[in-house]
C-alpha positions as CSV (number, residue, x, y, z in Angstrom):
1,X,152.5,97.4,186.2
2,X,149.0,97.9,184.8
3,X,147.1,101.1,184.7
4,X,143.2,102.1,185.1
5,X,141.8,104.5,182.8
6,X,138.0,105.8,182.9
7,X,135.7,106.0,180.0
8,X,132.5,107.0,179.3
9,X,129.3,105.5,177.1
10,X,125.5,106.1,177.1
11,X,125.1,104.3,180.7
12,X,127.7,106.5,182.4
13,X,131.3,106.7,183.6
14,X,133.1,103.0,183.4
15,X,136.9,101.9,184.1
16,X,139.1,99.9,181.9
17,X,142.3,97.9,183.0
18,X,145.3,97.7,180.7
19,X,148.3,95.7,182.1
20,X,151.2,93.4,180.2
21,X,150.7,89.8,179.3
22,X,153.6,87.6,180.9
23,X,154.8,87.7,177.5
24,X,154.7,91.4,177.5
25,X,151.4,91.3,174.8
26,X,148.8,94.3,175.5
27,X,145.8,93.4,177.5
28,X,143.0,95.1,178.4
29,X,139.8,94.3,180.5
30,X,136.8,96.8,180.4
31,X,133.5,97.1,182.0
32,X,134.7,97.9,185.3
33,X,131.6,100.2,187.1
34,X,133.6,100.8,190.3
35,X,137.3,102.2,190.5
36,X,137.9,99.8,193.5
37,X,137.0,96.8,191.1
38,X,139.3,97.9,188.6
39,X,142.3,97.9,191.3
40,X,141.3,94.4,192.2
41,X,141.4,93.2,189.3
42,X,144.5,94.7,188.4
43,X,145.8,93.4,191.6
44,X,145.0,89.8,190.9
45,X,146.8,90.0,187.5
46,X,149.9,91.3,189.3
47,X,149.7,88.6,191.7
48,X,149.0,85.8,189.2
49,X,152.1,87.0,186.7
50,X,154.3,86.6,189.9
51,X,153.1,83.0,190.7
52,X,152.9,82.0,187.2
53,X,149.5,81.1,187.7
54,X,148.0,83.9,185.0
55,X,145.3,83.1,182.8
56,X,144.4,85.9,179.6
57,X,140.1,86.2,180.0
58,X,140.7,86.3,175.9
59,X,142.0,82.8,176.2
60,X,139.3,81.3,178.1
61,X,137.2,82.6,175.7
62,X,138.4,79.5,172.9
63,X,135.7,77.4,172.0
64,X,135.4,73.3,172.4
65,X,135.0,73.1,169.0
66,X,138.1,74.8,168.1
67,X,140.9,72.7,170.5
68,X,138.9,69.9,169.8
69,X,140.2,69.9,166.2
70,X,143.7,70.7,167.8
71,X,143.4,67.9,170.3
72,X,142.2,65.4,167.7
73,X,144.8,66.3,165.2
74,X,147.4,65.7,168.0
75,X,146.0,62.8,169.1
76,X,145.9,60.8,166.0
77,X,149.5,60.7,166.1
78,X,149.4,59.2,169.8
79,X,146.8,55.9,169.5
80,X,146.4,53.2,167.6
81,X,144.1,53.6,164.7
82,X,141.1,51.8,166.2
83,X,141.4,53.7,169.4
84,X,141.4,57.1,167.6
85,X,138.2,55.7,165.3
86,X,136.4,55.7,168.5
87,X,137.8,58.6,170.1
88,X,136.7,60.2,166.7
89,X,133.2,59.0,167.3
90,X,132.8,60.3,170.4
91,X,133.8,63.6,170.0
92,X,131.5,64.3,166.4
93,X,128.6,62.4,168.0
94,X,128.6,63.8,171.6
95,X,131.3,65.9,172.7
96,X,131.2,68.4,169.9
97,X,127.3,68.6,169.5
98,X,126.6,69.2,173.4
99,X,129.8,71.6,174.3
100,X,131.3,72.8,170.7
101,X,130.2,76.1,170.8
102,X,131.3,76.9,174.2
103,X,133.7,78.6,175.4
104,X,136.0,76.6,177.7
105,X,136.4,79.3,180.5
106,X,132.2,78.6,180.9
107,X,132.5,74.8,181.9
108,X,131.4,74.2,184.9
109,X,131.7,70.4,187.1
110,X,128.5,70.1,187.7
111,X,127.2,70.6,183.9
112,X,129.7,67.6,182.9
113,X,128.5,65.9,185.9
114,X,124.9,66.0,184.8
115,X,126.0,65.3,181.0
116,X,127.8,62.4,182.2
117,X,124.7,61.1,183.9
118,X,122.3,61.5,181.1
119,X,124.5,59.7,178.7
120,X,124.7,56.9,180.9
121,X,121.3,56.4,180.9
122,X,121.3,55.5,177.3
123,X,124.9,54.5,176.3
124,X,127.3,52.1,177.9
125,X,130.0,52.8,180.4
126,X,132.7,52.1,177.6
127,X,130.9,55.1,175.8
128,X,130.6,57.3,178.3
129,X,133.8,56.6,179.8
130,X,135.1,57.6,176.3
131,X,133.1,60.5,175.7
132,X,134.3,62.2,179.1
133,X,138.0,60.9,178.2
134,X,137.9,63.2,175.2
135,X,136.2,65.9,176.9
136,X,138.5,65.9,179.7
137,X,141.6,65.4,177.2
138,X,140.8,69.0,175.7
139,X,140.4,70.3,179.0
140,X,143.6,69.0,180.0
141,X,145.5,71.0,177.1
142,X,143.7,74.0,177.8
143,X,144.8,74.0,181.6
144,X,148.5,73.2,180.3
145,X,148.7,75.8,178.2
146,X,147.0,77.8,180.8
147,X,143.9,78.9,178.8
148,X,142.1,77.7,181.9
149,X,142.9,77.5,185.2
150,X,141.9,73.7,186.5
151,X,140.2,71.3,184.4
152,X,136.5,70.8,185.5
153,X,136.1,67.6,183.8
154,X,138.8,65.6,186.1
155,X,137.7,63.3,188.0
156,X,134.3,63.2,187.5
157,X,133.1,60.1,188.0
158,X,131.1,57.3,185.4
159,X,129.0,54.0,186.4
160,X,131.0,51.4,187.0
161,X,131.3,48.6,183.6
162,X,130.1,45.2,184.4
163,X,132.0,43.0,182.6
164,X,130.2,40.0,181.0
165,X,131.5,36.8,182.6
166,X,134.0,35.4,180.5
167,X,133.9,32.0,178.8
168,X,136.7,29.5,179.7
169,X,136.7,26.2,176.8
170,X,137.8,23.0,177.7
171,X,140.4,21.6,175.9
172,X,137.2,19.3,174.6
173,X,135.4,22.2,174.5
174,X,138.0,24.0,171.7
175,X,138.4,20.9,170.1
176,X,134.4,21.0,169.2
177,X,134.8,24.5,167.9
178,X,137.6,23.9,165.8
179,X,136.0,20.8,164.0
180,X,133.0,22.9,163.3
181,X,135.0,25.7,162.2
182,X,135.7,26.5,158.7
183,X,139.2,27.6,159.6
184,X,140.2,24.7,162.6
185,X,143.7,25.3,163.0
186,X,143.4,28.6,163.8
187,X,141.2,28.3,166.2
188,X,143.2,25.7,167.8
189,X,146.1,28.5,167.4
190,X,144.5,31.2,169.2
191,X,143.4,28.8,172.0
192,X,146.3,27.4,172.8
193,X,149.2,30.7,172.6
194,X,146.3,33.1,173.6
195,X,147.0,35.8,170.6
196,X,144.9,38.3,170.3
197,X,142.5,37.8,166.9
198,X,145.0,40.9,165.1
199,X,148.1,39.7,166.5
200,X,147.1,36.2,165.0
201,X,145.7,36.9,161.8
202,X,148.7,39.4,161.0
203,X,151.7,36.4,161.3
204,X,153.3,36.8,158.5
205,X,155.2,32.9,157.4
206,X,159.0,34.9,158.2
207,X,157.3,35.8,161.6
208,X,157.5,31.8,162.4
209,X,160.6,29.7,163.5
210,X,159.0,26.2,163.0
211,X,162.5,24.2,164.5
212,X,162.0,26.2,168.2
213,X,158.3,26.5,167.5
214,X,157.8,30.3,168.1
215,X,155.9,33.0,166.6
216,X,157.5,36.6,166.7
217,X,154.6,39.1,167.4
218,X,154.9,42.4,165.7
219,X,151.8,43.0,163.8
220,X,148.8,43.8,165.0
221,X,146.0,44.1,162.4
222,X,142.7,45.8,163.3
223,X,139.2,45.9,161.3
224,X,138.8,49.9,161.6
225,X,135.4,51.3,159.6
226,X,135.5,48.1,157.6
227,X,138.9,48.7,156.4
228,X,141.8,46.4,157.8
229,X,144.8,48.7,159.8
230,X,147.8,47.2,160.3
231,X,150.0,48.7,163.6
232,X,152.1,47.4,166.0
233,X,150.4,44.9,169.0
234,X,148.5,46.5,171.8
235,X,151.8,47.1,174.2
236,X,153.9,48.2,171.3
237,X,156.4,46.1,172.1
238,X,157.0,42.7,169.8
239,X,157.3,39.4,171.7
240,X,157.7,35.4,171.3
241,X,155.6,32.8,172.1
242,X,155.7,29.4,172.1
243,X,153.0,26.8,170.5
244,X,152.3,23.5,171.6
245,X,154.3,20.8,169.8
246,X,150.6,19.3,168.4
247,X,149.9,22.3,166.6
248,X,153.6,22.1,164.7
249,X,152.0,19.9,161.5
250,X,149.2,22.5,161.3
251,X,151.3,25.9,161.5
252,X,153.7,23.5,158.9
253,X,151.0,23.1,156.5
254,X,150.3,27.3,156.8
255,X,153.9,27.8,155.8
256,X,153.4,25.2,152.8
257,X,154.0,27.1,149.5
258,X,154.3,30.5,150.7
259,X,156.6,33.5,150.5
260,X,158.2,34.8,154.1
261,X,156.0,37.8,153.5
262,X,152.5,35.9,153.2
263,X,149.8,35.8,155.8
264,X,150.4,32.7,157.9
265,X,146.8,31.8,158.0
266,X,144.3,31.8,155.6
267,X,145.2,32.1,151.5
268,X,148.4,34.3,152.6
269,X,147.4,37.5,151.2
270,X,143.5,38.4,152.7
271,X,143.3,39.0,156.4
272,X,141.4,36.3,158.4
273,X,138.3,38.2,160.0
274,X,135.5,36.5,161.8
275,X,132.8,38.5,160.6
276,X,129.4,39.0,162.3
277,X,127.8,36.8,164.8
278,X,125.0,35.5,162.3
279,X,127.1,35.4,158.9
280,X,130.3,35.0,160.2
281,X,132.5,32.0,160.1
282,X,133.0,31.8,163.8
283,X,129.6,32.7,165.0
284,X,128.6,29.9,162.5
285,X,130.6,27.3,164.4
286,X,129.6,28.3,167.6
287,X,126.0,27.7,166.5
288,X,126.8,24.1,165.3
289,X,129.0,23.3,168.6
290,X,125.7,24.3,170.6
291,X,123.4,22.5,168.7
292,X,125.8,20.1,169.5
293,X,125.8,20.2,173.1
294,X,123.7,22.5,174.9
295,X,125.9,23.2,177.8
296,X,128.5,24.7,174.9
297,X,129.1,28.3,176.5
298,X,128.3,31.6,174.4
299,X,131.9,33.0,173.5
300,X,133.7,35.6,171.6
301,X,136.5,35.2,169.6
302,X,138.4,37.0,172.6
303,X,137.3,34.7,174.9
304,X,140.0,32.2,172.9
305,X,142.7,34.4,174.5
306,X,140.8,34.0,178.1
307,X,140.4,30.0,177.3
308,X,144.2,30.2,176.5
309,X,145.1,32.2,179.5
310,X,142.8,29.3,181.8
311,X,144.2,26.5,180.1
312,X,147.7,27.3,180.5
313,X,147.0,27.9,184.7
314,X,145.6,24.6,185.0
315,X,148.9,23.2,183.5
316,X,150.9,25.2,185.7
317,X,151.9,28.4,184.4
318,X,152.9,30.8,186.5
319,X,152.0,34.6,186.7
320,X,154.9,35.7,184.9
321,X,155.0,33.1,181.8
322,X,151.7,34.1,181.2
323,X,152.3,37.8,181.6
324,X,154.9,37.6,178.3
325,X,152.3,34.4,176.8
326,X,149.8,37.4,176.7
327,X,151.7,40.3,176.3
328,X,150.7,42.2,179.4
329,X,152.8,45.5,180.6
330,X,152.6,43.6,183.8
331,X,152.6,41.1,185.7
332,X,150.3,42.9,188.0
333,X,147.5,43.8,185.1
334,X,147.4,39.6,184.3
335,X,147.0,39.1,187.9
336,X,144.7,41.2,188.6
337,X,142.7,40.1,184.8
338,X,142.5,36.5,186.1
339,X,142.4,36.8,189.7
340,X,139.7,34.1,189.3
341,X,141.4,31.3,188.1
342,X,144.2,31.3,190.8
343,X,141.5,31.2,193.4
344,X,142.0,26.9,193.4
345,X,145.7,27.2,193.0
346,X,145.0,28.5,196.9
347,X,143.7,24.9,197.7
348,X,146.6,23.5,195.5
349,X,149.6,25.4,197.3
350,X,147.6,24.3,200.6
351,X,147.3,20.8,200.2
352,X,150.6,20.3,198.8
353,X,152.4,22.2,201.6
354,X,150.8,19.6,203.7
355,X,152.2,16.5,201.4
356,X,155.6,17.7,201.6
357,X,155.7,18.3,205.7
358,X,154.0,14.8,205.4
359,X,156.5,13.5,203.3
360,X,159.8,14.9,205.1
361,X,159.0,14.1,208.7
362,X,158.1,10.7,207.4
363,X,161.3,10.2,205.3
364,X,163.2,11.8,208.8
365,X,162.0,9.4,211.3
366,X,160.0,12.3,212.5
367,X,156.0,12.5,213.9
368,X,153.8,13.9,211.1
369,X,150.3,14.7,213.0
């Protein structure tokens, strides 16, 4: 149990409250002007130690700035390198300059709330979406180690990203691209196995068994700050895929000459990148397919790994081949990415239900209406 003591300053008679940390530590809490206040508090300690619910008022008092360093530190450790770049962004050009200073016990919901609207009004959803992750990541230590009670940052809601419609190639389409391309096959390459760019530009020559025509995946290499960082691939989890028997000369002709160790693509030892959207390579060949044809869509390198994704559906794939084509956790998250193009496979299963009843009462003597 705690105890109440009375003191006195220049503005009169006050009460103090000492009582016993769970982990028996001295505590103390003064400024108390009425006896019957002091109890209360008291009593609210007591009752908070005995649900396990207690939170130290010195421990609330922490700053932003100071379990943001903690967080980040931690952190680092957790992401990939380009994730924790842009966490890192966030929180030195937003998170720390608006709430550093504070001390996390003095958050309040509807502060974030209105932070998180003004962003938004001049940074994308992806930032802002990122700048409350962090927020709410340092939050959610605190309230673990019970520095604060709840975290006021969860669950607040952002705008909703509107994703830019994505571009689907014909095969035509990728062919075009690649013979405008300074690098052809591996365009071809990440059209037709749907890699992302890292995944494919980090194949090393051992990665590749020519004879079954599979590439192992278990690099992932990722332009961070102008500085190439090689990790694992997005799911951290290596996988095989399989290239189309057309593109075995090409990924031959990679191999040509190198050591198991060398860079598939490319000269074997720099890292393919496809630069900026004026001077790079890519953005370069796009500008020569659409002076080629007008109705050539706009595209991103990505949008290979969508044209892959789109290409094999149309030849039949089902959901769960392209799940492990792509590398997905699930089944579910491919599904749900490219809901689109299985909205004709509808029609498809539809018409070709009717064939078959067509077929089979036919072949049985049966009436087919």
């Amino acid at each position: 149990m705690g105890s109440i003591h009375a003191y006195e300053n220049k503005s009169g008679k006050w009460y103090r409250v000492l009582y016993k940390k769970p982990n028996n530590a001295q505590g103390q809490r003064r400024g108390f002007k009425l006896k019957r206040d002091a109890q209360a508090f008291l009593d609210g300690v007591e009752v908070s130690k005995r649900n396990g619910q207690f939170i130290a008022p010195s421990d609330g008092r922490i700053t932003i700035e100071t379990l943001g360093a903690e967080w980040l530190a931690a952190h680092k450790h957790s992401v990939k390198p380009s994730t924790f770049h842009s966490d890192d962004s966030a929180w030195r050009n937003h998170v720390r300059p608006m709430w550093g200073d504070r001390p996390i016990s003095s958050l309040r919901r509807t502060e974030i709330k209105a932070w998180v609207a003004s962003l938004s009004e001049s940074r994308s959803p992806t930032t802002v979406s990122r700048c409350l992750g962090v927020l709410s990541g340092i939050l959610h230590d605190a309230t673990e180690d019970k520095r604060i009670a709840s975290n006021p940052a969860e669950g607040v809601k952002i705008a909703r990203k509107t994703s830019r419609p994505r571009a689907y190639l014909t095969h035509s389409q990728v062919e075009a691209l690649a013979l405008e391309s300074k690098y052809p096959d591996f365009v071809r390459f990440l059209a037709y196995t749907g890699l992302r760019w890292g995944e494919a530009t980090g194949l090393r020559v051992g990665h590749v068994d020519q004879s079954a025509r599979r590439a192992l995946i278990v690099e992932n290499a990722v332009n961070v700050n102008g500085k190439m960082v090689i990790g694992t691939p997005k799911t951290h989890e290596s996988r095989s895929v399989v290239y189309p028997a057309f593109l075995a000369p090409a990924v031959a002709s990679a191999c040509a000459g190198k050591g198991s160790h060398s860079l598939l693509w490319g000269d074997g030892v720099s890292y393919l990148r496809p630069g900026n959207a004026v001077s790079g390579w890519f953005g370069a060949a796009l500008k020569r397919a659409q002076a080629n044809d007008p109705a050539f869509p706009t595209l991103t390198p990505h949008d290979l790994r969508h044209t892959a994704a789109s290409l094999a559906i149309s030849a039949g794939a089902n959901i769960k081949v392209l799940q492990r084509m792509l590398g997905h956790a699930s089944a579910a998250m491919t599904l749900d990415r490219y809901a689109d193009l299985f909205e004709d496979d509808l029609d498809t299963v539809a018409g070709a239900l009717h064939n078959a009843r067509q077929d089979q009462l036919v072949a049985t003597g049966r009436h087919a209406d």
